[in-house]
N, C-alpha and C positions, 0 to 999 in steps of 0.2 A: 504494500500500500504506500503511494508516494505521502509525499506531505501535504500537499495541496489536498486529494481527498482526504486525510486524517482530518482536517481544518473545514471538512463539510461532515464529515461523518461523527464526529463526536459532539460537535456543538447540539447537532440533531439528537443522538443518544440521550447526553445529558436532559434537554429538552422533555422526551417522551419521557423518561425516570421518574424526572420533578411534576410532570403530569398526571401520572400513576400514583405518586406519592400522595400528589394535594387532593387526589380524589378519594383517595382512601382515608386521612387524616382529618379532614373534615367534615362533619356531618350535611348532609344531604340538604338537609331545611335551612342551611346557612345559605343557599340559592335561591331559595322558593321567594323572598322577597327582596325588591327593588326599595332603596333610599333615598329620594329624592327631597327636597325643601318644597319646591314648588310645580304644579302642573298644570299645564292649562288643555282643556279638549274644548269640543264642539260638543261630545256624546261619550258619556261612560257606561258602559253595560256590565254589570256586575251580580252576584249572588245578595251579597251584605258590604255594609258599611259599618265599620267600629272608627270611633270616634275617641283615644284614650289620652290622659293625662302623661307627662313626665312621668311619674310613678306606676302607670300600668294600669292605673283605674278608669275605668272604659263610662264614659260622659255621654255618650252617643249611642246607640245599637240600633240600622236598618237594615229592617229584613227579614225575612217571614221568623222573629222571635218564638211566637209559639205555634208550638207541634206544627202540624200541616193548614194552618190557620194561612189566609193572606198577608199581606203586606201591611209592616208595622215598624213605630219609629218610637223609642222608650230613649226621654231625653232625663238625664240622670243628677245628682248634685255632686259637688266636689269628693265626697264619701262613697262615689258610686251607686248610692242608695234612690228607688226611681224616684223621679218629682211627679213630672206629664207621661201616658202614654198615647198616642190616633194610630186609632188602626180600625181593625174589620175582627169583629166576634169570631173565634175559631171555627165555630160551628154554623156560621151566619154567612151573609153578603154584608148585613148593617156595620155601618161605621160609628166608632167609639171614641169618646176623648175619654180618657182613665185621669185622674187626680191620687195622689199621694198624700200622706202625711211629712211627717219629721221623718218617723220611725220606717216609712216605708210603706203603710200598710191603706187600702184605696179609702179615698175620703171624696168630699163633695168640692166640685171644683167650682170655688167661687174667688170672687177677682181679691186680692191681700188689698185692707184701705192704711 
């Protein structure tokens, strides 16, 4: 083997190695998502939207939330705990506005004076 190919053939080796390597050593779901700051579309089409804090606590969630229910949008407080839900009765076509307590737990949604 001259040196000129040594100088295309190993660079290459090397290459495939560290390919091999970085695919084995890292987990899989370290791919599965994209990091971006900012995006802009015309049209997103999607399953759900999670909406979360710095810390992981998810402020947002759309999308068919319960069971095989329709489309639904559970907007959350700082605690992750729900405030509002609109959506569609699981069992229904009628659309629902859900109200919250403190605690979490459904209260009557009337305007805070």
């Amino acid at each position: 083997m001259t040196s000129r190919e040594r100088w295309t053939v190993y660079p290459l080796l090397f290459l495939a190695i560290g390919l091999a390597i970085r695919a084995a050593v890292l987990p899989p779901e370290r791919f599965d998502a994209a990091r971006i700051d900012t995006l802009e579309a015309v049209r997103v089409s999607c399953r759900e939207i999670v909406v979360e804090a710095d810390d992981g606590t998810v402020l947002i969630h759309m999308g068919r939330v319960i069971g095989d229910g329709g489309g639904r949008i559970e907007i959350k407080d700082r605690q992750g705990i729900d405030a509002i839900a609109i959506g569609t009765q699981p069992n229904g076509r009628a659309g629902v506005v859900e109200c919250y307590d403190e605690t979490g737990q459904p209260a009557d949604c009337k305007q805070p004076r």
